[in-house]
ZALO-511413 format. One record per residue (C-alpha): x negated, y negated, z. Coordinates in steps of 0.1 Angstrom, whole numbers, plus 2048, in hexadecimal, padded with zeros to 3 digits. Each point is the difference from the previous one (the first is absolute). Layout:
BEGIN
> px py pz
> X Y Z
...
This chain:
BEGIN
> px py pz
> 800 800 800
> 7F3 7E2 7F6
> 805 7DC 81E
> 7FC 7DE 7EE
> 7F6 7E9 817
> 80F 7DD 7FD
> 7E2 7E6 80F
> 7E8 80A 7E8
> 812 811 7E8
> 7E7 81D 7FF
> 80D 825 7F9
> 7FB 816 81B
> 804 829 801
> 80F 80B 824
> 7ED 81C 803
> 7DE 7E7 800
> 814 7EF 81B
> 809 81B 814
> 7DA 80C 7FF
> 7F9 7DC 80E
> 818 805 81C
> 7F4 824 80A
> 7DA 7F1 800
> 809 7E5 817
> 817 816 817
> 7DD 81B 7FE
> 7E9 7E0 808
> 816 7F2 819
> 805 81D 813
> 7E1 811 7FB
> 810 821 7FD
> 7FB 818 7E1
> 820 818 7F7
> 7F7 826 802
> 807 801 7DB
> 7E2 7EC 7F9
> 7EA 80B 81B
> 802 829 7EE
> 7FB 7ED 7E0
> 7E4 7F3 80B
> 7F3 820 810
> 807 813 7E1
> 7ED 7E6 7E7
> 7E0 80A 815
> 804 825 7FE
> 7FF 801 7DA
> 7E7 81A 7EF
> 7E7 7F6 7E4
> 80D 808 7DB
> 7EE 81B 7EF
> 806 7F9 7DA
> 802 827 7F3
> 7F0 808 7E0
> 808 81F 7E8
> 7E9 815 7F2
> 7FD 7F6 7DE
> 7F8 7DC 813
> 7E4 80F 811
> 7F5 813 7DF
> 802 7DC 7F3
> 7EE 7E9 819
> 7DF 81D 806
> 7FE 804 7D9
> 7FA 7DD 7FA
> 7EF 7F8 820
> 7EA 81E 7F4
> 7FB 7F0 7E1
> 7F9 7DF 803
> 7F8 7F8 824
> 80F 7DB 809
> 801 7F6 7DD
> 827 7F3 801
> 7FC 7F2 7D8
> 7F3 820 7F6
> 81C 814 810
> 819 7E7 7F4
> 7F6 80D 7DC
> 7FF 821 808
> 819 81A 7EA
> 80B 80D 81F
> 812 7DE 80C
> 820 806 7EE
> 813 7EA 819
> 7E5 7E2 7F5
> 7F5 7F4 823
> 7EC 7E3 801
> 7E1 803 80F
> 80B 7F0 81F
> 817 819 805
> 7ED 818 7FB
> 7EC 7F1 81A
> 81F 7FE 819
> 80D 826 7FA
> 7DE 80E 803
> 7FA 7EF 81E
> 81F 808 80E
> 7F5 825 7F0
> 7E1 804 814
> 813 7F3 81E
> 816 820 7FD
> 7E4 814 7FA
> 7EC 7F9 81B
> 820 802 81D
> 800 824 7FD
> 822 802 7F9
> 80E 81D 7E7
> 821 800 7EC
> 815 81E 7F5
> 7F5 7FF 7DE
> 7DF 806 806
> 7EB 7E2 7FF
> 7EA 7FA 81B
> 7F9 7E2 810
């Protein structure tokens, strides 16, 4: 719903307003609902992501790393890019590769990390 406010003629949206009220009721009190207070709690018990990769992704990434080393241009032209990464991609998924790779961590399909 929108409010239209008639001393400065500005458009405002009640829920922003209602937001403003809650803040100062939290602020003035000094009180935190249980709803936020679990939120909070659960926002620090979140696990790390672990980006999974298939095993024709890890075919991918160790060919080309076995081929040509760091050289992102050189990898970017290679026949096996069918997708046509740029070499800073490249860069970003084999880094995020050898990140995998070196946690230890093993999918069902078989690659290892």
């Amino acid at each position: 719903a929108v409010v239209s406010t008639q001393s400065t003629g500005e458009v405002e949206f009640a829920a922003l307003s209602e937001y403003k009220d809650t803040q100062r009721e939290t602020e003035e009190t000094g009180k935190e609902t249980e709803v936020v207070r679990k939120l909070e709690e659960q926002s620090k018990e979140t696990a790390p992501v672990i980006r999974h990769f298939s095993p024709a992704e890890c075919e991918l990434w160790e060919g080309l790393v076995s081929d040509h080393g760091s050289d992102y241009k050189a990898m970017a032209r290679d026949k096996r890019n069918t997708h046509q990464h740029t070499p800073k991609q490249i860069r970003r998924k084999i880094e995020s590769y050898l990140t995998f790779k070196n946690s230890g961590y093993k999918t069902k399909m078989g690659c290892v990390g």
